[in-house]
PyMOL CGO cylinders between C-alpha atoms (Angstrom):
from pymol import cmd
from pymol.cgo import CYLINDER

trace = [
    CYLINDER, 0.00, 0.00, 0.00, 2.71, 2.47, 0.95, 0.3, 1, 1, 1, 1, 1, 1,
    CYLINDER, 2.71, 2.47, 0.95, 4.11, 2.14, -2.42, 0.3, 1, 1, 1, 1, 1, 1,
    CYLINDER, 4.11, 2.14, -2.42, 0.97, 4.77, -3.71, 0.3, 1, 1, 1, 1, 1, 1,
    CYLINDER, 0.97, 4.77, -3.71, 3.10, 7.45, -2.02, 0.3, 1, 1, 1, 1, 1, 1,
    CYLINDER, 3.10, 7.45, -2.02, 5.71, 7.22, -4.98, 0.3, 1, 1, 1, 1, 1, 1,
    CYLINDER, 5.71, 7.22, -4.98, 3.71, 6.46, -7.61, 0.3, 1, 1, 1, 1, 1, 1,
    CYLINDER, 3.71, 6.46, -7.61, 4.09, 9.24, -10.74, 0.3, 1, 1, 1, 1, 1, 1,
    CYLINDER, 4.09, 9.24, -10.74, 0.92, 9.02, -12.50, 0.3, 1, 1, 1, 1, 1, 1,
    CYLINDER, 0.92, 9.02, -12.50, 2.74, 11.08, -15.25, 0.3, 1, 1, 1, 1, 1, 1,
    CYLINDER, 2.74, 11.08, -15.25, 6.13, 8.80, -15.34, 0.3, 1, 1, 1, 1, 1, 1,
    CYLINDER, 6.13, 8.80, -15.34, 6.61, 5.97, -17.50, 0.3, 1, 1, 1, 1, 1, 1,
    CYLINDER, 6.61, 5.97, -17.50, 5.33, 2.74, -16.14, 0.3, 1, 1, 1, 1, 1, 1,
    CYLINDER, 5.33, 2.74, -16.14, 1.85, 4.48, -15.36, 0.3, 1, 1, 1, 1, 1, 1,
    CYLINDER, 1.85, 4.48, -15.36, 1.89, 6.44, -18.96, 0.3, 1, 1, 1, 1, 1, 1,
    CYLINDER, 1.89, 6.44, -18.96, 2.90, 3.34, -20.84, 0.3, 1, 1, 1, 1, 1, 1,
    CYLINDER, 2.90, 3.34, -20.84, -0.31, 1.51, -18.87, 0.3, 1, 1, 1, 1, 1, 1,
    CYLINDER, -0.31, 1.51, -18.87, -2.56, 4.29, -19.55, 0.3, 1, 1, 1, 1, 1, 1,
    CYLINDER, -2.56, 4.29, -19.55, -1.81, 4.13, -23.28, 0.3, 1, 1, 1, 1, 1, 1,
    CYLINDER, -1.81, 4.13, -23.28, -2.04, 0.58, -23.37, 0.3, 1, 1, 1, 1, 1, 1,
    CYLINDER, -2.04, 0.58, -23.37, -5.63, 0.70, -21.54, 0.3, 1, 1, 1, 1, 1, 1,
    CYLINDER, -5.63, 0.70, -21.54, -6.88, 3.74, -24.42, 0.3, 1, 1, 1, 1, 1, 1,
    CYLINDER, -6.88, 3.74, -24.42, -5.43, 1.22, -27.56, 0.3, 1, 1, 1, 1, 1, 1,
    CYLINDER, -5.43, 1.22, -27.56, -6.72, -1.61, -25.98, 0.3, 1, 1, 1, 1, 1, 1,
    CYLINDER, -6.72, -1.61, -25.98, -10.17, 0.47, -25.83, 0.3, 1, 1, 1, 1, 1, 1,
    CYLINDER, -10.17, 0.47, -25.83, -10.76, -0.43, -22.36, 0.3, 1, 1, 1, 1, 1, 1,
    CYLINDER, -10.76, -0.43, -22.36, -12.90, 1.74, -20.59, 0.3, 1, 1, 1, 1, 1, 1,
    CYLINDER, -12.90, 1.74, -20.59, -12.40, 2.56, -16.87, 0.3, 1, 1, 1, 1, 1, 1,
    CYLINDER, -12.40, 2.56, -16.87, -15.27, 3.14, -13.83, 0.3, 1, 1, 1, 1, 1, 1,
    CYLINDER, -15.27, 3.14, -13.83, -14.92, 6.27, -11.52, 0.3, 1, 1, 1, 1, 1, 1,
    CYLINDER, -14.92, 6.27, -11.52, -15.51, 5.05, -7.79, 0.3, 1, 1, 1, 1, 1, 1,
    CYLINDER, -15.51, 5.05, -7.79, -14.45, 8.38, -6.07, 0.3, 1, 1, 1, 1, 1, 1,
    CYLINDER, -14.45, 8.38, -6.07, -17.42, 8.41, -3.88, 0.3, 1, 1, 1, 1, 1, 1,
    CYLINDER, -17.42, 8.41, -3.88, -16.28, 5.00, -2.63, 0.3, 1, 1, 1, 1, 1, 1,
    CYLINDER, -16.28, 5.00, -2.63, -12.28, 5.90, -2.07, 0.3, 1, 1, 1, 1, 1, 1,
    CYLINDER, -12.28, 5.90, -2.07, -13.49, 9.18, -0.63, 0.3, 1, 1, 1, 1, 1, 1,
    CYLINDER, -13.49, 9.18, -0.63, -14.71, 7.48, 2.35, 0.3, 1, 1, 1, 1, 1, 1,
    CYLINDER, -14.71, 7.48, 2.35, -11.33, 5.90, 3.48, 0.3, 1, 1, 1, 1, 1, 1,
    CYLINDER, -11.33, 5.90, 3.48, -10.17, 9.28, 3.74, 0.3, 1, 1, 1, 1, 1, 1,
    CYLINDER, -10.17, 9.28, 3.74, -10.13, 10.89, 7.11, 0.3, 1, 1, 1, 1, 1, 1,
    CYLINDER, -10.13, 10.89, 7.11, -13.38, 13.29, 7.24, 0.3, 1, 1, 1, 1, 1, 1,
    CYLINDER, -13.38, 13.29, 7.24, -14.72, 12.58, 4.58, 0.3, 1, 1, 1, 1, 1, 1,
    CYLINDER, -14.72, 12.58, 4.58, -17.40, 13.60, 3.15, 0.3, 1, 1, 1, 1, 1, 1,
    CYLINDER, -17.40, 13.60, 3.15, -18.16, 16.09, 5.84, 0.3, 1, 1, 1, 1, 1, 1,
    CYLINDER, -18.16, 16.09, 5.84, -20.74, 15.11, 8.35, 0.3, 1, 1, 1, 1, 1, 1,
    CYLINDER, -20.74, 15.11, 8.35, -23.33, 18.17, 6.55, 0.3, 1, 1, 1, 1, 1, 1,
    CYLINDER, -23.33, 18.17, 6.55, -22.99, 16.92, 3.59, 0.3, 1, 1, 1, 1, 1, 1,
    CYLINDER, -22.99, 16.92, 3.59, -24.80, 13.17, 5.02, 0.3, 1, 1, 1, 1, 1, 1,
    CYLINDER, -24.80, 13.17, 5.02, -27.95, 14.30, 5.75, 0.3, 1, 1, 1, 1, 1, 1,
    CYLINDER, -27.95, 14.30, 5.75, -29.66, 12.34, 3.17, 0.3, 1, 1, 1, 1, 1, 1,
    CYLINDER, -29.66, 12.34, 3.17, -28.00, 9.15, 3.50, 0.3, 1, 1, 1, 1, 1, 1,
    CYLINDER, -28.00, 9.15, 3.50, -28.42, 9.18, 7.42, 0.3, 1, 1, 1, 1, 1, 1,
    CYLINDER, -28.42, 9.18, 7.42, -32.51, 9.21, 6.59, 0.3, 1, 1, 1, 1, 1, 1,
    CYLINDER, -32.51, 9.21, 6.59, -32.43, 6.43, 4.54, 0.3, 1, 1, 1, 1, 1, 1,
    CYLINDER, -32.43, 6.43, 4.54, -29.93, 3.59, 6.40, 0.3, 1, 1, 1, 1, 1, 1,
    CYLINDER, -29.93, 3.59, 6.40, -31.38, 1.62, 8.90, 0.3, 1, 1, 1, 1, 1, 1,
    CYLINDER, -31.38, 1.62, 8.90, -30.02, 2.80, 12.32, 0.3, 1, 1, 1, 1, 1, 1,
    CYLINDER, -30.02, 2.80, 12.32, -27.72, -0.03, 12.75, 0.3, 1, 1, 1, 1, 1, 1,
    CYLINDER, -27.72, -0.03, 12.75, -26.35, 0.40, 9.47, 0.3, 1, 1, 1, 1, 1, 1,
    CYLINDER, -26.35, 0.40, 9.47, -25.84, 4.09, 10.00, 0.3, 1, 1, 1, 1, 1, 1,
    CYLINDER, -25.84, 4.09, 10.00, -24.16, 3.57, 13.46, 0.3, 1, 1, 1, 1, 1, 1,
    CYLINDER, -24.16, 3.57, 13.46, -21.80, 1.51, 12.17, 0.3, 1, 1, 1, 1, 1, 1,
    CYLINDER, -21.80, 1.51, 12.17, -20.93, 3.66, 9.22, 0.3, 1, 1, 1, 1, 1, 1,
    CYLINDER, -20.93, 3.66, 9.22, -20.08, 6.15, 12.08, 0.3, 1, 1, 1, 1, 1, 1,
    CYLINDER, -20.08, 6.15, 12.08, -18.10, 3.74, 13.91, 0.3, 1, 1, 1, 1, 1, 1,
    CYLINDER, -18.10, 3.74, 13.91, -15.70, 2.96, 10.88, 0.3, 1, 1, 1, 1, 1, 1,
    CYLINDER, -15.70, 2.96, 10.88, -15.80, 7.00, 10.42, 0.3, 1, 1, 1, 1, 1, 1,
    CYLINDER, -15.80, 7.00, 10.42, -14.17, 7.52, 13.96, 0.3, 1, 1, 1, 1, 1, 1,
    CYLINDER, -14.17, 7.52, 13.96, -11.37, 4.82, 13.43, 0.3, 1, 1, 1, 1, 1, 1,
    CYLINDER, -11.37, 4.82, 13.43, -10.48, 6.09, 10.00, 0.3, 1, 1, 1, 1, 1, 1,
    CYLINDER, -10.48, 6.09, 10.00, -10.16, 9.84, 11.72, 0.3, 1, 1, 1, 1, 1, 1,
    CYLINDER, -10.16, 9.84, 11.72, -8.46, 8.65, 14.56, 0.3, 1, 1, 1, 1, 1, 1,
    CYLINDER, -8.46, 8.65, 14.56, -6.00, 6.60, 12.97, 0.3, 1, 1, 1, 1, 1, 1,
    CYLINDER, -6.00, 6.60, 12.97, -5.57, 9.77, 10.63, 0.3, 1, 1, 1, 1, 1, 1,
    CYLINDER, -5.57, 9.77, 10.63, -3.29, 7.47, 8.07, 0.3, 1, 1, 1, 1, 1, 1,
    CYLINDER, -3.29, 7.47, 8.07, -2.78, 10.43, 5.53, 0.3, 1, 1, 1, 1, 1, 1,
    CYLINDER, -2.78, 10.43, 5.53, -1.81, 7.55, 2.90, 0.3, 1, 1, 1, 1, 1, 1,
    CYLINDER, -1.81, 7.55, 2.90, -5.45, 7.39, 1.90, 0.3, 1, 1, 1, 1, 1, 1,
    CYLINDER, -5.45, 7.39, 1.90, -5.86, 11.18, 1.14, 0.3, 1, 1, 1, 1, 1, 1,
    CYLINDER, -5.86, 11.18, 1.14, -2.65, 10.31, -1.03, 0.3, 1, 1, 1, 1, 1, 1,
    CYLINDER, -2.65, 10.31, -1.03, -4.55, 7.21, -2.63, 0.3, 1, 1, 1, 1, 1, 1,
    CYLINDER, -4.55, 7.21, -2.63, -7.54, 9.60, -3.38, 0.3, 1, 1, 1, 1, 1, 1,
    CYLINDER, -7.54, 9.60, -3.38, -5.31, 12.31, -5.33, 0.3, 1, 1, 1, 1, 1, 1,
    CYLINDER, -5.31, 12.31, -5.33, -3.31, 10.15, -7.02, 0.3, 1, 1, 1, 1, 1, 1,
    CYLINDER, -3.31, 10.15, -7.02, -6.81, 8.10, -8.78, 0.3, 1, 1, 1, 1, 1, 1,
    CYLINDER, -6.81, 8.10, -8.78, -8.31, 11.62, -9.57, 0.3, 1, 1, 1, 1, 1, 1,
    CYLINDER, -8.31, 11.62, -9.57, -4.66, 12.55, -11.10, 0.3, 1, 1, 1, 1, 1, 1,
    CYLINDER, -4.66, 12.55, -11.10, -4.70, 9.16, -12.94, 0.3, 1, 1, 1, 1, 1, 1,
    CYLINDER, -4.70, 9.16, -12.94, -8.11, 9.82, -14.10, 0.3, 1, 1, 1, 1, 1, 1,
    CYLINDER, -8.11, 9.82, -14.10, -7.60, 12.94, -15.41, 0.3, 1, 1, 1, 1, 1, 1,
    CYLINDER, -7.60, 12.94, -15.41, -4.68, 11.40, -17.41, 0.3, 1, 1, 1, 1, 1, 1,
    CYLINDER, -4.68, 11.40, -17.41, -6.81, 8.57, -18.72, 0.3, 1, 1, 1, 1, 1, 1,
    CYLINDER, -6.81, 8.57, -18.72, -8.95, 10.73, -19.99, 0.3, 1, 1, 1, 1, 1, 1,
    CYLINDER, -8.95, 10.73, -19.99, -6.34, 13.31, -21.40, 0.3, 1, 1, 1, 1, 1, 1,
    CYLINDER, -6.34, 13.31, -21.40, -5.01, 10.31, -23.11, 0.3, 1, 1, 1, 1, 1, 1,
    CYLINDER, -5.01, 10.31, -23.11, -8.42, 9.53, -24.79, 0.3, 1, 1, 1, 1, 1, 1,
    CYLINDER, -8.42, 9.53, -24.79, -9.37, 7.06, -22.98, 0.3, 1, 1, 1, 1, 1, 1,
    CYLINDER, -9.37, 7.06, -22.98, -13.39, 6.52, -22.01, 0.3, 1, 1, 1, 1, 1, 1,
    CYLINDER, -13.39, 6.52, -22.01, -13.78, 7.34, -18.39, 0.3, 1, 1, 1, 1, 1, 1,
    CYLINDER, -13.78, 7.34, -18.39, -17.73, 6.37, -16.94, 0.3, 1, 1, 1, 1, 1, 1,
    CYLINDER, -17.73, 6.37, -16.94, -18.78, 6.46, -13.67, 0.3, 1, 1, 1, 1, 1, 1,
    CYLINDER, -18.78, 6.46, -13.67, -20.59, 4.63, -10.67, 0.3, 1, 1, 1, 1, 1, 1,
    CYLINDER, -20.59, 4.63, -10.67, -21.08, 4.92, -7.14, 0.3, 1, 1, 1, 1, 1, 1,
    CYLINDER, -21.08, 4.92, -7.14, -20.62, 0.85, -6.43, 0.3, 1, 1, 1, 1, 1, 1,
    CYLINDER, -20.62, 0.85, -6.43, -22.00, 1.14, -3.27, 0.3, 1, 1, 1, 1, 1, 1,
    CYLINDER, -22.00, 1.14, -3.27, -19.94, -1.91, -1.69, 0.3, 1, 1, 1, 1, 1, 1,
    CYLINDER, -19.94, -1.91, -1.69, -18.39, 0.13, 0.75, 0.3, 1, 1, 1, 1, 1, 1,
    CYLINDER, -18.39, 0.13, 0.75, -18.69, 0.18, 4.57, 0.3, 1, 1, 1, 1, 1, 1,
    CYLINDER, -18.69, 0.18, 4.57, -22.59, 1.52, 4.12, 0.3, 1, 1, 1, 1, 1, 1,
    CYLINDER, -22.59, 1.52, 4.12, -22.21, 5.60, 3.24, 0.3, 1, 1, 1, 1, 1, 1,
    CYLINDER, -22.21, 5.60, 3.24, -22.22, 5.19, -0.69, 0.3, 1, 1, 1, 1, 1, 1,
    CYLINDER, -22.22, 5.19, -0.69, -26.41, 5.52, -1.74, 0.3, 1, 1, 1, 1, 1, 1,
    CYLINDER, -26.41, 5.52, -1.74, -27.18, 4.62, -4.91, 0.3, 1, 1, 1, 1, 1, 1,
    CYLINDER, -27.18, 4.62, -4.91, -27.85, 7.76, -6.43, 0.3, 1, 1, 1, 1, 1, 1,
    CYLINDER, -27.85, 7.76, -6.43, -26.65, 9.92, -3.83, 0.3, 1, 1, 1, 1, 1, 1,
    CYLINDER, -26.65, 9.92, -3.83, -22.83, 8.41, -4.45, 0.3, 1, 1, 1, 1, 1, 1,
    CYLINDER, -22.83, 8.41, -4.45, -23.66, 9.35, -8.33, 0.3, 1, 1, 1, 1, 1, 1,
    CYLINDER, -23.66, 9.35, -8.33, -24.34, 12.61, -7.52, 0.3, 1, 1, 1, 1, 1, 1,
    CYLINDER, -24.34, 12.61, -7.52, -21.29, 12.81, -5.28, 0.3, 1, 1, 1, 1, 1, 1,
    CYLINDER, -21.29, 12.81, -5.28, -19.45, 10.96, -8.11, 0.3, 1, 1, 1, 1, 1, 1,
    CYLINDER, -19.45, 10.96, -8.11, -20.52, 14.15, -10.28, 0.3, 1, 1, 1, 1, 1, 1,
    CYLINDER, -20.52, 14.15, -10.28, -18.91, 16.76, -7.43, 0.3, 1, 1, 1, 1, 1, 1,
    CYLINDER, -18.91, 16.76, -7.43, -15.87, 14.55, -6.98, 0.3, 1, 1, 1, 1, 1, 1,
    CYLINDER, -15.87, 14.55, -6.98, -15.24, 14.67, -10.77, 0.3, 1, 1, 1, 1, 1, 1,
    CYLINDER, -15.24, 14.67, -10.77, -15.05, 18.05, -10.73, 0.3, 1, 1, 1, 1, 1, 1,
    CYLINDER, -15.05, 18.05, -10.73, -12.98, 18.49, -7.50, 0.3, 1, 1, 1, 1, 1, 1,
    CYLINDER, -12.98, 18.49, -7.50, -10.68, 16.17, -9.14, 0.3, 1, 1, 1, 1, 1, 1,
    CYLINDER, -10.68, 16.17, -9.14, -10.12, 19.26, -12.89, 0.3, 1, 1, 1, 1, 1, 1,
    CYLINDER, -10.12, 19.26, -12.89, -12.99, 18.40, -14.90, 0.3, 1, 1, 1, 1, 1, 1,
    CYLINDER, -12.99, 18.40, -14.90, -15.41, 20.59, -16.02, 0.3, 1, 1, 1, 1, 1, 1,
    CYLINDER, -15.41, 20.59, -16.02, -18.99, 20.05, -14.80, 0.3, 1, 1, 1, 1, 1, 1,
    CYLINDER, -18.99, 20.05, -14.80, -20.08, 19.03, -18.22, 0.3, 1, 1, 1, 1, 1, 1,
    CYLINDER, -20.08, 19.03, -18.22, -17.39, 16.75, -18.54, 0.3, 1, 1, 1, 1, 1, 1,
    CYLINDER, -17.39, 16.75, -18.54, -18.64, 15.17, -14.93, 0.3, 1, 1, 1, 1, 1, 1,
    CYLINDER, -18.64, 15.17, -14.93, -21.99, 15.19, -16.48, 0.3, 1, 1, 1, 1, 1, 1,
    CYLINDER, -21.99, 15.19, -16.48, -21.17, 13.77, -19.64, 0.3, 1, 1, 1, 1, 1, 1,
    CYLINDER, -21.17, 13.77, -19.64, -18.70, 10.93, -17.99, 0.3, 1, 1, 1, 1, 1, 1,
    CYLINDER, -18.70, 10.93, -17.99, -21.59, 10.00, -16.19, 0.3, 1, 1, 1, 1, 1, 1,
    CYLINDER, -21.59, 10.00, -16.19, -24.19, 9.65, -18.79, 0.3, 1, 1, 1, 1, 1, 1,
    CYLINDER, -24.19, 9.65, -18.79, -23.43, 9.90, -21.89, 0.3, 1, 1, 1, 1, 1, 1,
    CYLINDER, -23.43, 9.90, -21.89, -20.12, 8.25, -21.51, 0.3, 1, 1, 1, 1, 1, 1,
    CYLINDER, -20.12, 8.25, -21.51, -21.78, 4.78, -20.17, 0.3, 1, 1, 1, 1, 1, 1,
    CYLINDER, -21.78, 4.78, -20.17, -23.95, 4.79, -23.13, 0.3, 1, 1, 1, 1, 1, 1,
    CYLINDER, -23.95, 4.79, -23.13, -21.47, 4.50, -25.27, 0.3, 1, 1, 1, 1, 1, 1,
    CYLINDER, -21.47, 4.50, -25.27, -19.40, 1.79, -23.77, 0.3, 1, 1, 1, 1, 1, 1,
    CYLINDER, -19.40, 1.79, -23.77, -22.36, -0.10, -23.80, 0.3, 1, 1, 1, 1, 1, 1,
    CYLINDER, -22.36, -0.10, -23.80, -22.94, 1.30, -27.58, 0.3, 1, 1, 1, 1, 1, 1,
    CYLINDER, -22.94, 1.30, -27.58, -26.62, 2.78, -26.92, 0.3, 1, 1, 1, 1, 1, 1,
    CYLINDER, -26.62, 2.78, -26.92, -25.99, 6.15, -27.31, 0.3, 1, 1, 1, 1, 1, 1,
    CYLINDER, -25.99, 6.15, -27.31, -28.01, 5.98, -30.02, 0.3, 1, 1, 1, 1, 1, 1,
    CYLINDER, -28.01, 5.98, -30.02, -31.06, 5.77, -27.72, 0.3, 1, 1, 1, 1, 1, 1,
    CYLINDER, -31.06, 5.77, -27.72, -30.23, 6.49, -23.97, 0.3, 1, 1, 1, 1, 1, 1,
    CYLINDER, -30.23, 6.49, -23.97, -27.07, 8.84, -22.50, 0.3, 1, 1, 1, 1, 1, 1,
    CYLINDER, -27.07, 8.84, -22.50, -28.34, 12.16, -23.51, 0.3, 1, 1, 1, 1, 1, 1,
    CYLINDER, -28.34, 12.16, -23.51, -31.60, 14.28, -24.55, 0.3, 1, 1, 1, 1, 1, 1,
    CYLINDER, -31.60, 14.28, -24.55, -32.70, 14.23, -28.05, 0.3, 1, 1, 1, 1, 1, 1,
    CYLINDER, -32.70, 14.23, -28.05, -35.66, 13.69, -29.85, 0.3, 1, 1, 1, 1, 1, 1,
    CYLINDER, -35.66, 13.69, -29.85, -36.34, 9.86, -29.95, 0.3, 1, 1, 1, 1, 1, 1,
    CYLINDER, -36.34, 9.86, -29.95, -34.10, 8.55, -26.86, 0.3, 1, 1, 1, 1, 1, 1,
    CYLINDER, -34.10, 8.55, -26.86, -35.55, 7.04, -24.23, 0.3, 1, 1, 1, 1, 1, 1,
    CYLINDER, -35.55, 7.04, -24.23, -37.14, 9.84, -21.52, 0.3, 1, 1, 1, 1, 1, 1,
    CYLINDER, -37.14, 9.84, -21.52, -35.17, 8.79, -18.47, 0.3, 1, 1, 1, 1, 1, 1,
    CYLINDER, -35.17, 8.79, -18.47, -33.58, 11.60, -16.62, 0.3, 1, 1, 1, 1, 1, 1,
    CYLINDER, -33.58, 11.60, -16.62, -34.13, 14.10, -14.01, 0.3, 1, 1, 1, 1, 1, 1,
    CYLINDER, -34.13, 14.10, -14.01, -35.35, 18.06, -13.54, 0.3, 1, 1, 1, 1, 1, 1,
    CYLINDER, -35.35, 18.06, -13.54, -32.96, 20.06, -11.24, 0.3, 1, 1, 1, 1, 1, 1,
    CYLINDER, -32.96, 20.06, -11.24, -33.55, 23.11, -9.74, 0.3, 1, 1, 1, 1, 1, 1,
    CYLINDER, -33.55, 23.11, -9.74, -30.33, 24.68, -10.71, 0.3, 1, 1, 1, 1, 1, 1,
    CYLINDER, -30.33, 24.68, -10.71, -27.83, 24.45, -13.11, 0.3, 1, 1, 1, 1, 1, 1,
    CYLINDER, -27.83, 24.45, -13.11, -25.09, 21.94, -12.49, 0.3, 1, 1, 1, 1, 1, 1,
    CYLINDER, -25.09, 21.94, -12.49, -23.64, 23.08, -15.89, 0.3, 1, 1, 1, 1, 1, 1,
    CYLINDER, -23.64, 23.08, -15.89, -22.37, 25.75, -13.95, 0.3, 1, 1, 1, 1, 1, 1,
    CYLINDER, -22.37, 25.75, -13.95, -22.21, 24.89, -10.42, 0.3, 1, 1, 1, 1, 1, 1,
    CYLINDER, -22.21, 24.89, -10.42, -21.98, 21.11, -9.92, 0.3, 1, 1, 1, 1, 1, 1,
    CYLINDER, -21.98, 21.11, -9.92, -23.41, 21.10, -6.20, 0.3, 1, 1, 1, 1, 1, 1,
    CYLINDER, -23.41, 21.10, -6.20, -26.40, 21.85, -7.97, 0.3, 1, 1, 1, 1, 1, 1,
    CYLINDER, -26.40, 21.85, -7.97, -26.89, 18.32, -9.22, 0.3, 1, 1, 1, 1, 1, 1,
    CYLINDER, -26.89, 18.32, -9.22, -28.69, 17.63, -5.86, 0.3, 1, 1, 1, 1, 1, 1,
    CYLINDER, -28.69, 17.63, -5.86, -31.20, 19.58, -6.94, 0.3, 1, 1, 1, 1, 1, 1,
    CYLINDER, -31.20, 19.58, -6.94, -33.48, 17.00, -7.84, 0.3, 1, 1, 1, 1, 1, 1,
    CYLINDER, -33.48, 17.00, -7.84, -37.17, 18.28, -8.11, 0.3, 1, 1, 1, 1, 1, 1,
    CYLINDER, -37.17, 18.28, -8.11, -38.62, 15.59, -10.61, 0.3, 1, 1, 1, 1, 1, 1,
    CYLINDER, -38.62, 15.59, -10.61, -37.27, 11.78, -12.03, 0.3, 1, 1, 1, 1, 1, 1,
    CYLINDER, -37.27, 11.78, -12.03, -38.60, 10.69, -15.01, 0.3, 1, 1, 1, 1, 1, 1,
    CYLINDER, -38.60, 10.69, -15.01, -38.55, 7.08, -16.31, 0.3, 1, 1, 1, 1, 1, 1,
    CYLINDER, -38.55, 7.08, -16.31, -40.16, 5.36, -19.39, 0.3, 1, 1, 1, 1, 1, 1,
    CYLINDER, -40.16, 5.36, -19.39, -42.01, 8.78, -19.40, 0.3, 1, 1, 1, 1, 1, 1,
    CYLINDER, -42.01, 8.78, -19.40, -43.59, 9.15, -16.33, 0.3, 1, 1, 1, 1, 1, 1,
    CYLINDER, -43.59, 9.15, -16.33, -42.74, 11.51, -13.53, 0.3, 1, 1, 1, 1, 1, 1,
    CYLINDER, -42.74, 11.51, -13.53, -41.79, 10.75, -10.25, 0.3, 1, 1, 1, 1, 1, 1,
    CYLINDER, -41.79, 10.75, -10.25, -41.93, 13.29, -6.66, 0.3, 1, 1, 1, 1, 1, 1,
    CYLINDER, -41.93, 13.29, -6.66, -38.12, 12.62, -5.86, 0.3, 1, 1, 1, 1, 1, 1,
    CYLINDER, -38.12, 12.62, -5.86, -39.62, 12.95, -2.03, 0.3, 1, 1, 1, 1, 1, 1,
    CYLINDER, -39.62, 12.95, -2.03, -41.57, 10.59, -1.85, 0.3, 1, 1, 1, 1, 1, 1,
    CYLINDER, -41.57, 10.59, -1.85, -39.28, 7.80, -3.23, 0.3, 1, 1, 1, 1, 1, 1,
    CYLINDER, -39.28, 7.80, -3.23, -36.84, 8.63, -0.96, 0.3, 1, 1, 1, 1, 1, 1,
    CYLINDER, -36.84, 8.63, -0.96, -39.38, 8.34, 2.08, 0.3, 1, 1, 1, 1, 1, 1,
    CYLINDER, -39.38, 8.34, 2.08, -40.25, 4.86, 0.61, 0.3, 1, 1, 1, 1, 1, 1,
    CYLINDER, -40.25, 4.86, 0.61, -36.39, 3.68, 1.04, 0.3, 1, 1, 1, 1, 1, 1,
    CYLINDER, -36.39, 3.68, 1.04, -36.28, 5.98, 4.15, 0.3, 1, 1, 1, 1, 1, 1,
    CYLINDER, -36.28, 5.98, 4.15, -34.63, 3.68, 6.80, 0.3, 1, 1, 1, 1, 1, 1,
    CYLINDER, -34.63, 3.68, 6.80, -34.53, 0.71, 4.98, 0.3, 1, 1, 1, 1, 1, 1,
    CYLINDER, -34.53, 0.71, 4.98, -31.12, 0.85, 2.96, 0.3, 1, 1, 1, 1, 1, 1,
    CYLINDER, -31.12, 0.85, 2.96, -29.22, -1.55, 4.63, 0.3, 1, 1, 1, 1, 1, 1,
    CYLINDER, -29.22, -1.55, 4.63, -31.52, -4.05, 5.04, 0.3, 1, 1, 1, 1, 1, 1,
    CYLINDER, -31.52, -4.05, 5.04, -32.23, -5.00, 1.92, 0.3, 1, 1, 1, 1, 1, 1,
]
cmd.load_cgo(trace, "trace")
């Protein structure tokens, strides 16, 4: 593990991998949301309001309890870790490689689906992308590894109608992606409220 500490994302050995990976056309996941959380404080506590309501209260008390030992052991090689995958990612990409994204919430219980793609989105821009990159790397991007970006990934006349209305523009301020006011799927609208009260306290334990 220590060996991250000296690892040159921009040297040879990593640069000759990364080129390899692009000509190979092999296409690479984002987990920051999941790496974040081996780093000491973090997310921040504020920003874990939403996944608090929906874990059952065992699973959220033990989240907290791994929490406290990562901060108290305070072992700064995983904010290390963290920088160096956003600096390889940003290399991967700069190298033309196809970067998508998922939360994989296999983690120690504070990676939501859906909330850890949203925080996927902010962590993608924290690590020098542009919110639409984020945005695109996260939709439009997965479509075409799975080669359907003919009908799903973005907006356009004749794709399927599966996305969500914010309340902001995440274009321009990323945060913003939270903003969820209405999910649409196969067409139909959905109160984003009211499906997270009918997870609320349940995630966890099933």
């Amino acid at each position: 593990m220590d060996l991250a500490r000296n690892v040159d994302i921009e040297g040879t050995p990593v640069q000759d991998m990364i080129h390899d990976l692009v000509a190979q056309h092999v296409a690479i996941t984002s987990t920051l949301a999941v790496i974040e959380t081996d780093v000491p404080n973090r997310p921040s506590l504020q920003r874990l309001n939403r996944t608090e309501s929906v874990l059952t209260p065992a699973a959220w008390t033990s989240y907290l309890q791994v929490r406290g030992r990562i901060a108290e052991k305070n072992d700064p090689l995983h904010a290390i870790e963290f920088q160096k995958e956003m600096a390889f990612e940003r290399s991967f990409v700069k190298a033309g490689g196809l970067l998508i994204a998922g939360c994989d919430p296999t983690g120690y219980g504070g990676v939501v689906p859906g909330y850890g793609d949203q925080r996927g989105l902010e962590l993608l821009v924290e690590a020098g992308f542009t919110p639409v990159e984020a945005i695109q790397i996260a939709t439009l991007n997965g479509a075409r590894f799975l080669g359907e970006d003919s009908t799903i990934g973005s907006i356009a006349a004749g794709k399927a109608a599966d996305l969500v209305v914010l309340g902001g523009n995440p274009a321009q301020d990323i945060n913003e992606i939270e903003k969820v006011e209405t999910v649409y799927k196969d067409g139909a609208g959905y109160d984003p409220v009211k499906l997270t009260q009918s997870v609320q306290g349940s995630v966890g334990l099933r």
